[in-house]
C-alpha positions as semicolon CSV with decimal commas, in nm:
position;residue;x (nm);y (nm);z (nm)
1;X;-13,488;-13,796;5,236
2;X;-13,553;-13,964;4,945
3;X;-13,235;-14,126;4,704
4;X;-13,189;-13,941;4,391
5;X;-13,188;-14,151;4,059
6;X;-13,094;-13,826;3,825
7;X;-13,026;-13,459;3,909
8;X;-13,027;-13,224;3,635
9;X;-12,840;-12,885;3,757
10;X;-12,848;-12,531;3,573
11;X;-12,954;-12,677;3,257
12;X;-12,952;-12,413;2,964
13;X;-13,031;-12,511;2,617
14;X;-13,070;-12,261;2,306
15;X;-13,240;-12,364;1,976
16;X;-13,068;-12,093;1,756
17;X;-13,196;-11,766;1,939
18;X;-13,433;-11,881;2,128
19;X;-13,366;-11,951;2,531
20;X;-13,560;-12,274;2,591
21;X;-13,456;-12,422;2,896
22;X;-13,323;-12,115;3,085
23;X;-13,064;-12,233;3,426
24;X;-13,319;-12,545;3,525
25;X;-13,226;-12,757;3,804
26;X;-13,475;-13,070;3,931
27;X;-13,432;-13,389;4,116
28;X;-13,553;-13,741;4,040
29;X;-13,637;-13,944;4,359
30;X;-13,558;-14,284;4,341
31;X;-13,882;-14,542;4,301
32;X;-14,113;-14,260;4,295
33;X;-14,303;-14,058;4,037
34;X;-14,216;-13,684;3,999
35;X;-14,450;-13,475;3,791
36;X;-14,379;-13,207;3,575
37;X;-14,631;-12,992;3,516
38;X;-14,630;-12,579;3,331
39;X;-14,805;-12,437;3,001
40;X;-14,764;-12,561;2,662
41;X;-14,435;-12,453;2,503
42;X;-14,271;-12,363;2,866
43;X;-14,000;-12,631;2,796
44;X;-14,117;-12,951;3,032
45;X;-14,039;-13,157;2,690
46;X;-13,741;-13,038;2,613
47;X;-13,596;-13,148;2,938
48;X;-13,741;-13,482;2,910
49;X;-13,557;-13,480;2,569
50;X;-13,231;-13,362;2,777
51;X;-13,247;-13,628;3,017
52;X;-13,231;-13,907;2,762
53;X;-13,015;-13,721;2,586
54;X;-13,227;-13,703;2,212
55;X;-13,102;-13,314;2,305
56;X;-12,781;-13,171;2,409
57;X;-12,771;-12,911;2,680
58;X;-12,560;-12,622;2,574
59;X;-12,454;-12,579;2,982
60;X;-12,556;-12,746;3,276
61;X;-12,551;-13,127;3,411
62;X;-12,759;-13,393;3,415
63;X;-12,612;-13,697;3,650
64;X;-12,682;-14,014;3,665
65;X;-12,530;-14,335;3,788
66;X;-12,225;-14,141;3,885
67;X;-12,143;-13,973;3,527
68;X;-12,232;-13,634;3,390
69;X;-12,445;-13,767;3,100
70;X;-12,502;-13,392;2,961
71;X;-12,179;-13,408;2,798
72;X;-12,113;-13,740;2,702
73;X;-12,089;-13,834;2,330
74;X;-12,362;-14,080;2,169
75;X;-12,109;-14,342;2,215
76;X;-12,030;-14,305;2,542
77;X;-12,404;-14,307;2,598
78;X;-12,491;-14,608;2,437
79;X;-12,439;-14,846;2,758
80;X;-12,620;-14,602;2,993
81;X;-12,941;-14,590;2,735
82;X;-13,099;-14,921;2,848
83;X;-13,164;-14,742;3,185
84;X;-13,352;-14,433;3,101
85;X;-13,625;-14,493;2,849
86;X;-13,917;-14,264;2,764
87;X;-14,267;-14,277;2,628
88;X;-14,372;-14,014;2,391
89;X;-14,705;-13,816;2,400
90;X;-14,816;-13,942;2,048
91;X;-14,838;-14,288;1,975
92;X;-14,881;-14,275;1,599
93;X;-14,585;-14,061;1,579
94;X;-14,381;-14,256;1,808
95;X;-14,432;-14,572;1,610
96;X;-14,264;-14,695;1,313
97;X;-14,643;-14,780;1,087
98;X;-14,365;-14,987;0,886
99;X;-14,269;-15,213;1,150
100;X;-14,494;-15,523;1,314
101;X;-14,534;-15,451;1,680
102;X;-14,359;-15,796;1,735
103;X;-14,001;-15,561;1,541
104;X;-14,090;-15,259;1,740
105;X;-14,107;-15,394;2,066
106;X;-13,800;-15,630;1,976
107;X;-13,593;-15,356;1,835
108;X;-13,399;-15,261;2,199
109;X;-13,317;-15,595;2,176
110;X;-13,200;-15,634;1,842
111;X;-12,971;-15,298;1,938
112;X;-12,802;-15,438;2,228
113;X;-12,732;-15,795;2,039
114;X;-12,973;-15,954;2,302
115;X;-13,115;-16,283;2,286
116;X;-13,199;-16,487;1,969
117;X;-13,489;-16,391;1,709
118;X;-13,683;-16,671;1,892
119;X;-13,640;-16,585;2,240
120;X;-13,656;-16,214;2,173
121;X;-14,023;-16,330;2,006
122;X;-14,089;-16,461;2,343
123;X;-13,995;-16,184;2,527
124;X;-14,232;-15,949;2,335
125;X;-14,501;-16,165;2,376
126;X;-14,440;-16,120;2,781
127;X;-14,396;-15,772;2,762
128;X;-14,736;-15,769;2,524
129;X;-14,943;-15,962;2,772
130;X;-14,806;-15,759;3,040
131;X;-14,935;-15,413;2,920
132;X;-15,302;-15,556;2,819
133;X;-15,236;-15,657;2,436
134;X;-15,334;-15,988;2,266
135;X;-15,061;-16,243;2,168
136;X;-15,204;-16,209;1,803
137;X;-15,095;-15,814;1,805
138;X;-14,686;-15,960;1,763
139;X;-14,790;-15,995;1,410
140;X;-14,977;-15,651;1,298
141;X;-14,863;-15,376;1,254
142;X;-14,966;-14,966;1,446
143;X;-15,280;-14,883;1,202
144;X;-15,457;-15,170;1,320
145;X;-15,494;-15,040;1,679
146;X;-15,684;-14,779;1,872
147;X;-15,479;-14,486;2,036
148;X;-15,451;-14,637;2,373
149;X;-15,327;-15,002;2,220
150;X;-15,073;-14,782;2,068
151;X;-14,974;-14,602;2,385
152;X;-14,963;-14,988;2,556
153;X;-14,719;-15,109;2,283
154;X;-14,504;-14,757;2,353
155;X;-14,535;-14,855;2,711
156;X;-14,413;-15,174;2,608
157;X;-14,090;-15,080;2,392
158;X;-13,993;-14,868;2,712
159;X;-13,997;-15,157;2,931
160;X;-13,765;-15,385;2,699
161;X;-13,419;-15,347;2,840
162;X;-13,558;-15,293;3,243
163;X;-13,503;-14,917;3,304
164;X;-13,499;-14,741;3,613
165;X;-13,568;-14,431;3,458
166;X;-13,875;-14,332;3,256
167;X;-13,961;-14,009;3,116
168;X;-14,330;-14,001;3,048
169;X;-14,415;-13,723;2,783
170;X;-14,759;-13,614;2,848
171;X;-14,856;-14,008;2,761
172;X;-15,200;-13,962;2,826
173;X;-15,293;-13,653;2,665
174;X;-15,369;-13,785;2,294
175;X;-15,626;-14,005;2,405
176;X;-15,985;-14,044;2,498
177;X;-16,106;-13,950;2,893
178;X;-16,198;-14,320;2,947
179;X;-15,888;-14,477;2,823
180;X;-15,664;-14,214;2,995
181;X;-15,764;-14,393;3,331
182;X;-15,679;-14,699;3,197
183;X;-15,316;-14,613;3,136
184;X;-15,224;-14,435;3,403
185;X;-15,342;-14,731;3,651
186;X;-15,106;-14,917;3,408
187;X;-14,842;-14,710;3,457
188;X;-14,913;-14,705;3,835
189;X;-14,921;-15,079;3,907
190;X;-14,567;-15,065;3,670
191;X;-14,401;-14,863;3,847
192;X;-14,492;-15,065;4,203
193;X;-14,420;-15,360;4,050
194;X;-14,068;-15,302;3,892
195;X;-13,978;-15,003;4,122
196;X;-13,937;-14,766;3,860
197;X;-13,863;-14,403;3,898
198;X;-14,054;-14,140;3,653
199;X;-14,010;-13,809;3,532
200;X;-14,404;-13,770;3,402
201;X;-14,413;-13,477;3,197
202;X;-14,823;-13,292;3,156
203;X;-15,063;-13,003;3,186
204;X;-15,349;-13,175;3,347
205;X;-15,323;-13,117;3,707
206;X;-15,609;-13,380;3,741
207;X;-15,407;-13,689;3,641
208;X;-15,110;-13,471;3,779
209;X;-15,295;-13,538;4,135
210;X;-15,381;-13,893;4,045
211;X;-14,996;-14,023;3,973
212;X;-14,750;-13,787;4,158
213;X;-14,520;-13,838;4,451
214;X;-14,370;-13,485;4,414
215;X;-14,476;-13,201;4,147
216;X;-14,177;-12,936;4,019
217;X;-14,329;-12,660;3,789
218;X;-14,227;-12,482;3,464
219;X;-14,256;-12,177;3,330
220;X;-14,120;-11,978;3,044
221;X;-13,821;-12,193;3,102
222;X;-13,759;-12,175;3,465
């Protein structure tokens, strides 16, 4: 039997009439990868929102290191965030085109009062060369990249403030066949490496196959 980073039980959540996430209950093995796979608009997302909490379930629970996060307030939250991180499906939404990549990937940092602007500069740069970008990327800025750099620096950001817990929101699914490969043996050889636990959230039962430990399915909410 596996240990259980998160468990999510009965989770309902309404957006005004509408029943999106309808008495949902799934378990997140610790150190493994658990995918979750249904049709488009069946409410995988929204419980990857849930988890890290950028929703609110209207019922249910969601625990995690020994606290019912479902129902804490966003400032009771705040020293439980550095632990579950998520990627989002869309890079170029994801990303402030304002910022340099070296202030994205620093922000977490810059949050949590980590570090000094120097050493937080150095940190980037190891979390850069880590996911496949080039030391000179700390200074430009999203536009300047090709989808998959983008999803790297994403990948990157996530990885700031050592999570255990990653929600992966269909990360591969904006971009090209022959980078998608590319990322998910990224992600793979990430989550060996740091022992990392993932919720990965898609439709594509190929990469589905490729990445998962376990597979839970959706449906019209369920």
């Amino acid at each position: 039997m596996d240990d259980t980073i998160l468990s999510a039980q009965g989770l309902n959540l309404y957006y005004g009439p509408t029943h999106a996430l309808k008495d949902v209950s799934i378990d997140i093995p610790e150190k493994k990868v658990t995918s979750l796979i249904g049709p488009s608009g069946c409410g995988k997302s929204t419980i990857g929102k849930s988890i890290v909490r950028l929703l609110k379930p209207t019922g249910g629970s969601i625990q995690f290191n020994g606290k019912n996060i479902a129902t804490l307030s966003q400032r009771k939250m705040r020293p439980l965030r550095p632990h579950i991180q998520m990627v989002f499906q869309d890079p170029a939404e994801s990303l402030n085109q304002r910022q340099s990549i070296g202030q994205i990937v620093a922000e977490p940092f810059v949050i949590h009062r980590m570090g000094t602007p120097a050493a937080r500069r150095e940190w980037v740069r190891g979390l850069l060369d880590r996911v496949g970008m080039p030391d000179s990327a700390i200074d430009r800025f999203p536009f300047e990249f090709s989808g998959g750099q983008r999803q790297r620096i994403g990948i990157a950001r996530a990885l700031t403030l050592n999570p255990s817990l990653i929600i992966l929101d269909e990360p591969v699914s904006a971009l090209d066949v022959s980078v998608q490969s590319q990322v998910l043996n990224l992600l793979l050889e990430l989550q060996e490496e740091r022992k990392l636990s993932y919720l990965f959230i898609a439709h594509d039962l190929a990469v589905v196959k490729h990445i998962s430990d376990r597979v839970a399915v959706m449906y019209l909410g369920k």
